[in-house]
PAGUDO-302907 format. One record per residue (C-alpha): residue in three letters; x, y, z. Coordinates in steps of 0.5 Angstrom, whole numbers, plus 500, padded with zeros to 3 digits. Each point is the difference from the previous one (the first is absolute). Example, Ala and Ser with C-alpha at 12.3 -4.5 7.8 and 13.67 -1.06 7.14 Angstrom:
! PAGUDO-302907
Ala525491516Ser502507498
END
This chain:
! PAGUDO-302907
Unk156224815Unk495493503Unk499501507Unk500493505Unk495499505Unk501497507Unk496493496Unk505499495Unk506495501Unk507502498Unk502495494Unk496503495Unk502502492Unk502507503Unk504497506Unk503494499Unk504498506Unk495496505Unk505501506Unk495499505Unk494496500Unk493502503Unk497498506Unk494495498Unk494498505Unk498495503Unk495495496Unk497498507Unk494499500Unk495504505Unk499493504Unk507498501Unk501506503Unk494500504Unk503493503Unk507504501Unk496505504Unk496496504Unk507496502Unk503505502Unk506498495Unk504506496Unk501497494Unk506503496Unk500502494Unk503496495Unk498502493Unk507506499Unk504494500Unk494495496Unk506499494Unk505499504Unk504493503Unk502503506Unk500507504Unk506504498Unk503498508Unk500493497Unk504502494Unk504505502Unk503496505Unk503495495Unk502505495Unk504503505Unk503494504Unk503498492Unk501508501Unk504500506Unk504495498Unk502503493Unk502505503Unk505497505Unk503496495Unk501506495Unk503504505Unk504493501Unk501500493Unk503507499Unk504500507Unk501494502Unk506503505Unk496505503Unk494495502Unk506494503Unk503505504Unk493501504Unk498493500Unk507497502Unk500506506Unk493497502Unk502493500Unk506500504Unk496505505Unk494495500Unk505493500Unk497497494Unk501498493Unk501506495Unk496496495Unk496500505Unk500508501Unk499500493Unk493496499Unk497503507Unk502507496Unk496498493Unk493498505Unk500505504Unk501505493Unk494495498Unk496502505Unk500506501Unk500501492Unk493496501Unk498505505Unk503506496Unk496497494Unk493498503Unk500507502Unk501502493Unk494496497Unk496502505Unk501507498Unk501501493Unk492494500Unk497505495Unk506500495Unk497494495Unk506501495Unk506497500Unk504505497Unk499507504Unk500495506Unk508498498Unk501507498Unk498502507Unk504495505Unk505502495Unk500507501Unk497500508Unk506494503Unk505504496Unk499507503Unk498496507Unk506497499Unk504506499Unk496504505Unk503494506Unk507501497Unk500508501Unk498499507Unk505495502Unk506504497Unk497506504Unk498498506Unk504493501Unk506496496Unk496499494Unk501495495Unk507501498Unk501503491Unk501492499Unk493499502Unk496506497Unk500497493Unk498492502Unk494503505Unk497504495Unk501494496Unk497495504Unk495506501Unk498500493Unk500492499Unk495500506Unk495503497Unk500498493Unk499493504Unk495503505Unk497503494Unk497493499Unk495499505Unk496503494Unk501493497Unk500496506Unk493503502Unk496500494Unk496494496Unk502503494
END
């Protein structure tokens, strides 16, 4: 049986998923960090993302402000009824327009999809691979979507047996769009 040492790189001919990329260092030179010191400047480390476009924040937050908005528009798709109830009560408590209602519902699901997103790209970083990426936002928006539906049928009202399938639905639809920070990020 081969043994591996600490030295060797996942990806080679006896492990072909290369899920997590090394850390590369610095090819500063000694003066340019000289100079750095006697600046007093700490200078950051850029070379984990040197083939990257943009940090993960960046593109986690476009990936899931498109997700945030899918996600409320599946769920306006498969429960169009449910969704105008709250939105109309809303409305006629805030003295506007449903529509109005309605647009203020998708940017603020936009939002908070984009925080939820820059969140997710930020901590799955070292995942380089698109596919396992999409499988894990599948699985954790799913489960956690699951896990808040449980809890506010325990503890609150709850969703409501109308609701339950169009919120794991949108869940799913958030992380698979999610799941393309990957591509938004990277160069190639």
């Amino acid at each position: 049986m081969p043994t591996y040492s600490d030295d060797e790189e996942l990806g080679t001919p006896n492990q072909p998923f290369l899920l997590v990329r090394r850390h590369v260092p610095s090819s500063r030179t000694a003066a340019e960090l000289d100079a750095d010191e006697e600046l007093g400047s700490q200078s950051l480390d850029l070379s984990a993302i040197h083939d990257d476009r943009m940090t993960p924040a960046v593109s986690g937050g476009i990936a899931g402000f498109l997700g945030g908005t899918v996600a409320l528009a599946v769920v306006h798709g498969l429960r169009p009824e449910a969704l105008a109830r709250s939105i109309v009560v809303v409305a006629d408590a805030r003295g506007v327009d449903p529509a109005v209602a309605l647009g203020i519902a998708y940017a603020t699901a936009a939002a908070l999809g984009s925080l939820v997103g820059a969140t997710f790209a930020v901590v799955t970083r070292y995942l380089r691979k698109w596919g396992p990426l999409a499988l894990w936002a599948l699985v954790f928006f799913v489960s956690l979507a699951m896990l808040l539906l449980a809890i506010s049928s325990a503890y609150g009202r709850g969703a409501g047996a109308t609701l339950t399938g169009p919120i794991l639905a949108a869940s799913a639809a958030f992380g698979f769009v999610v799941s393309f920070s990957l591509p938004i990020r990277r160069r190639r």
